[in-house]
FILOFI-97991 format. One record per residue (C-alpha): x, y negated, z; residue in three letters. Coordinates in nm, 4 decimals, always signed. Layout:
// FILOFI-97991
> x,y,z,aa
> X,Y,Z,ALA
...
END
This chain:
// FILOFI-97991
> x,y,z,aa
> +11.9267,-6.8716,+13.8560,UNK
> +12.2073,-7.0124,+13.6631,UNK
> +12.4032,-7.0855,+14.0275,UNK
> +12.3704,-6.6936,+14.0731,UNK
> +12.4982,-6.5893,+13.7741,UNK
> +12.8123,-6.8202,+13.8245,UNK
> +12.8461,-6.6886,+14.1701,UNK
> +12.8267,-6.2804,+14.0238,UNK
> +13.0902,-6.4009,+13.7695,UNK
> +13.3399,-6.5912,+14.0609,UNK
> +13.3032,-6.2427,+14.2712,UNK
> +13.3770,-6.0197,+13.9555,UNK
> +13.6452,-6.2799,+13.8803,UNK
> +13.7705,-6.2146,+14.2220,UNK
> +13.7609,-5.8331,+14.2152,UNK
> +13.9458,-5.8452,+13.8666,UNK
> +14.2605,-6.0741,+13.9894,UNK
> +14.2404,-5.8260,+14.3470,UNK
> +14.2628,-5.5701,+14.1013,UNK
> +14.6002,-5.6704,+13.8896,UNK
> +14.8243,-5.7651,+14.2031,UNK
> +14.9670,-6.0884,+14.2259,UNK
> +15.3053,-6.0058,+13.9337,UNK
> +15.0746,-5.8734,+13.6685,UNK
> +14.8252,-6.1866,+13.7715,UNK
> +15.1177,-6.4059,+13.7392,UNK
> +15.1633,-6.3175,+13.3442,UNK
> +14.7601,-6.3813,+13.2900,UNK
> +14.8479,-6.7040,+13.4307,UNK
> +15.1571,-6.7847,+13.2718,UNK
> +14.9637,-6.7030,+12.9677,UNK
> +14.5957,-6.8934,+12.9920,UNK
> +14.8818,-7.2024,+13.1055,UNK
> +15.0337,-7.1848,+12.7461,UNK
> +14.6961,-7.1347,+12.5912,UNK
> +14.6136,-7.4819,+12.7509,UNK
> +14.9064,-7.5872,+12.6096,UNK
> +14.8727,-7.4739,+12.2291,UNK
> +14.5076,-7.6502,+12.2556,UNK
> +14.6055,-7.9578,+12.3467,UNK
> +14.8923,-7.9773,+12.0728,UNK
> +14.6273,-7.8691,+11.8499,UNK
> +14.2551,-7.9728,+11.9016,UNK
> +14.2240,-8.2810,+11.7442,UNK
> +14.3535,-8.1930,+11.3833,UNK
> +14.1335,-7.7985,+11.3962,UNK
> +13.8036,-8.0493,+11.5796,UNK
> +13.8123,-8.2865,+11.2799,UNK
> +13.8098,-8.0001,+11.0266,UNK
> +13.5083,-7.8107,+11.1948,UNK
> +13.2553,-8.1248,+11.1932,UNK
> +13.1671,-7.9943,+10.8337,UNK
> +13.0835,-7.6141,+10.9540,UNK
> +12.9322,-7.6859,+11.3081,UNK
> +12.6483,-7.8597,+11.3765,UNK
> +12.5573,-8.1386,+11.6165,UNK
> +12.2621,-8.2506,+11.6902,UNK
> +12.2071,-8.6144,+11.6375,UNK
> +12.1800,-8.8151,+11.9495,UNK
> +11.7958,-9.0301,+11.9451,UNK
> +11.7160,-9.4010,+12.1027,UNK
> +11.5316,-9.2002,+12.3562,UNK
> +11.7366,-8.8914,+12.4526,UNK
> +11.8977,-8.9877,+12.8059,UNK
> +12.2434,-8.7774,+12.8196,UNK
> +12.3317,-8.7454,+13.2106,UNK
> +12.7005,-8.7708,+13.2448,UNK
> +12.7181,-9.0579,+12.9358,UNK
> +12.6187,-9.4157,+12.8178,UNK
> +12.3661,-9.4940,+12.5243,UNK
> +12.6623,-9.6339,+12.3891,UNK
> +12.8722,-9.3355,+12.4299,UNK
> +12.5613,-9.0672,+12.3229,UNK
> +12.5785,-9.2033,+11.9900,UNK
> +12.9665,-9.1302,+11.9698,UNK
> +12.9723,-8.7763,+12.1382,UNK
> +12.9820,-8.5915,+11.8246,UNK
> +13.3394,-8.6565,+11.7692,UNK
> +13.3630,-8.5280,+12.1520,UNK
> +13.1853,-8.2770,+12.1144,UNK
> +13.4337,-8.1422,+11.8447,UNK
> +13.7658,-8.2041,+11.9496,UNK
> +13.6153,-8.0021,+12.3206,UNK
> +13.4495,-7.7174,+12.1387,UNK
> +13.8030,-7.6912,+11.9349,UNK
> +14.0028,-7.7088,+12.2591,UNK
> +13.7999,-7.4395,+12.3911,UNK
> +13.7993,-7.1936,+12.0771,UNK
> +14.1632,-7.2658,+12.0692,UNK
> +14.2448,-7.1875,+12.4611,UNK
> +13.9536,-6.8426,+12.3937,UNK
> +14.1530,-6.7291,+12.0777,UNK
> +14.5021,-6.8247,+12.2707,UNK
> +14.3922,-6.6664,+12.5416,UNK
> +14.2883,-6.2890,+12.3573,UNK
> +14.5895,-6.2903,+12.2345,UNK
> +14.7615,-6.3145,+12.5788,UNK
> +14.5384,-6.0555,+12.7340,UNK
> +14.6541,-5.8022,+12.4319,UNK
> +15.0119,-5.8729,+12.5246,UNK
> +14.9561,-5.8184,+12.9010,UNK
> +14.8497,-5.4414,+12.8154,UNK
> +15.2651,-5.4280,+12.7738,UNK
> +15.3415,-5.5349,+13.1310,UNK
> +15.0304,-5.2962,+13.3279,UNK
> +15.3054,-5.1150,+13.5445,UNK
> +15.3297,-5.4772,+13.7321,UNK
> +14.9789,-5.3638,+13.8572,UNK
> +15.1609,-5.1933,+14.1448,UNK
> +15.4377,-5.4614,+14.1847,UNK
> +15.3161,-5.6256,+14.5433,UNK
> +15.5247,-5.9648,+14.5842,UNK
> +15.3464,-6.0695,+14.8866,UNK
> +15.2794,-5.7670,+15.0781,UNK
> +14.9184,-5.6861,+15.2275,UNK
> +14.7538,-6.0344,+15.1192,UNK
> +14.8876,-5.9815,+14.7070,UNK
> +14.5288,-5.8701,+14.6567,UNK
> +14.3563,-6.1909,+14.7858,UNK
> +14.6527,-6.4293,+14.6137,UNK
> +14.5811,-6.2478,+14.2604,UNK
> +14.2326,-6.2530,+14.3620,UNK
> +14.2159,-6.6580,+14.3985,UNK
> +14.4627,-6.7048,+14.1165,UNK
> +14.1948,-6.5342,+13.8282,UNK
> +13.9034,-6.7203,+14.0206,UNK
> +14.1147,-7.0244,+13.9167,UNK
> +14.1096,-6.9410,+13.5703,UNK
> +13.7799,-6.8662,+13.5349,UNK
> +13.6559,-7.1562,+13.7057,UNK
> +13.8674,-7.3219,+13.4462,UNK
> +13.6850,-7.1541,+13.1795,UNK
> +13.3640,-7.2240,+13.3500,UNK
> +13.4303,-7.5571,+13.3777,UNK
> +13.5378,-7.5888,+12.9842,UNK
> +13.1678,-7.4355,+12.8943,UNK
> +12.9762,-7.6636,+13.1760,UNK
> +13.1685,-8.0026,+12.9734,UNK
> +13.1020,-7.8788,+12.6009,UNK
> +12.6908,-7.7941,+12.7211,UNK
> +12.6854,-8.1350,+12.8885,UNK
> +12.7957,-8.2921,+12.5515,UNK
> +12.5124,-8.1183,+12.3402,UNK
> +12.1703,-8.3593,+12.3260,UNK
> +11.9070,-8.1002,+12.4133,UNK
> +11.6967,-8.1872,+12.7120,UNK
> +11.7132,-7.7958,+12.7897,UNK
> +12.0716,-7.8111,+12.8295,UNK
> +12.0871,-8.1813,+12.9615,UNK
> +11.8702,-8.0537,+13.2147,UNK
> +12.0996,-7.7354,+13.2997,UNK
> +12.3790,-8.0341,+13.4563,UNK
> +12.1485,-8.2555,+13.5658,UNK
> +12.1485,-8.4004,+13.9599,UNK
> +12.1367,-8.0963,+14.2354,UNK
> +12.2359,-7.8397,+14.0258,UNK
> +12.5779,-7.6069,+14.0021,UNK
> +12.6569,-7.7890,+13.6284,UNK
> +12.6283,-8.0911,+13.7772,UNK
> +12.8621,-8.0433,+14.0447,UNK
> +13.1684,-7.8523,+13.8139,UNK
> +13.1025,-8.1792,+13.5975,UNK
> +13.1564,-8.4769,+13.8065,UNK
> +13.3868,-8.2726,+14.1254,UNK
> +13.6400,-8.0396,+13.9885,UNK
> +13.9625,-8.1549,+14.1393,UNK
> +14.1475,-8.2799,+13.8304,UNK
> +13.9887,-8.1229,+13.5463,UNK
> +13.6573,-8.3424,+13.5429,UNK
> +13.9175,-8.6314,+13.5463,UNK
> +14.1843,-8.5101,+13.3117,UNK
> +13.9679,-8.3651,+13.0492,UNK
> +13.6823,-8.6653,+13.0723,UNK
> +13.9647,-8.8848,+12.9685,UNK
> +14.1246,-8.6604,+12.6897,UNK
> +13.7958,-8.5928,+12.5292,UNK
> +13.5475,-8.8671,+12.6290,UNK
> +13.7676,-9.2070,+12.6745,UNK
> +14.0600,-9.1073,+12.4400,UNK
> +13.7925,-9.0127,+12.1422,UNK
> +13.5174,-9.2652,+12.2027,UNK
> +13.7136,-9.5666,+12.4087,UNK
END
């Protein structure tokens, strides 16, 4: 169920970025690229100031987290912030950039690579929504509730944007998971 809605959000993702031609697809991703970049300046200070107005779930002796340790469940909280931070901070970044994109629409009809702009601008906002996906898949991972532990678990779709997204499973396990918790 969960690997079908992914898959109806990746093909509306696609039609979107077909949609906006590859220039006006271009400032979207010029855009969520800073957004990345004003979270990661930012995260830590905003994720130690929201432990006291979100919640996390304390970790038991017998919850069993997939992706972590025993040793490293009991840290996650402090995880769990600075990634849910990161990813309100790229979110908010991010409306502001699709407000100021309303400015540059005409690009819609700029084609900079001919007949295949569609399918570039198409793959380009698949990018950044598997990006986004893969932002939501970590921070669920992270939460100890067998429900959810169970949603990125072995054989499923979480599972696999967890452990095999081509740099961002690396990069972002070792900003928020080995940088945070050692």
């Amino acid at each position: 169920m969960i690997g079908i809605l992914l898959l109806v959000v990746v093909v509306l993702a696609f039609y979107n970025g077909a949609r906006r031609g590859t220039a006006l697809q271009g400032i979207h991703l010029i855009g969520f690229i800073m957004s990345l970049f004003i979270a990661k300046n930012m995260y830590e200070a905003i994720g130690k100031k929201i432990e006291l107005y979100v919640p996390y779930m304390s970790v038991t002796e017998d919850m069993k987290m997939v992706f972590f340790t025993q040793q490293q469940s009991f840290d996650l909280d402090h995880s769990f912030y600075a990634a849910f931070a990161y990813i309100c901070l790229v979110i908010l970044a991010w409306f502001v950039v699709k407000f100021l994109a309303v400015f540059f629409l005409g690009l819609r009809y700029t084609k900079l690579f001919g007949k295949i702009d569609w399918i570039i601008s198409g793959l380009v906002n698949v990018g950044m929504v598997y990006a986004l996906l893969f932002f939501i898949v970590f921070l669920l991972a992270l939460i100890p509730i067998d429900f959810l532990q169970n949603l990125v678990d072995k054989g499923t779709i979480g599972h696999f944007i967890f452990k095999n997204t081509p740099v961002l499973s690396d990069y972002y396990y070792q900003m928020w998971i080995t940088d945070i918790i050692g």
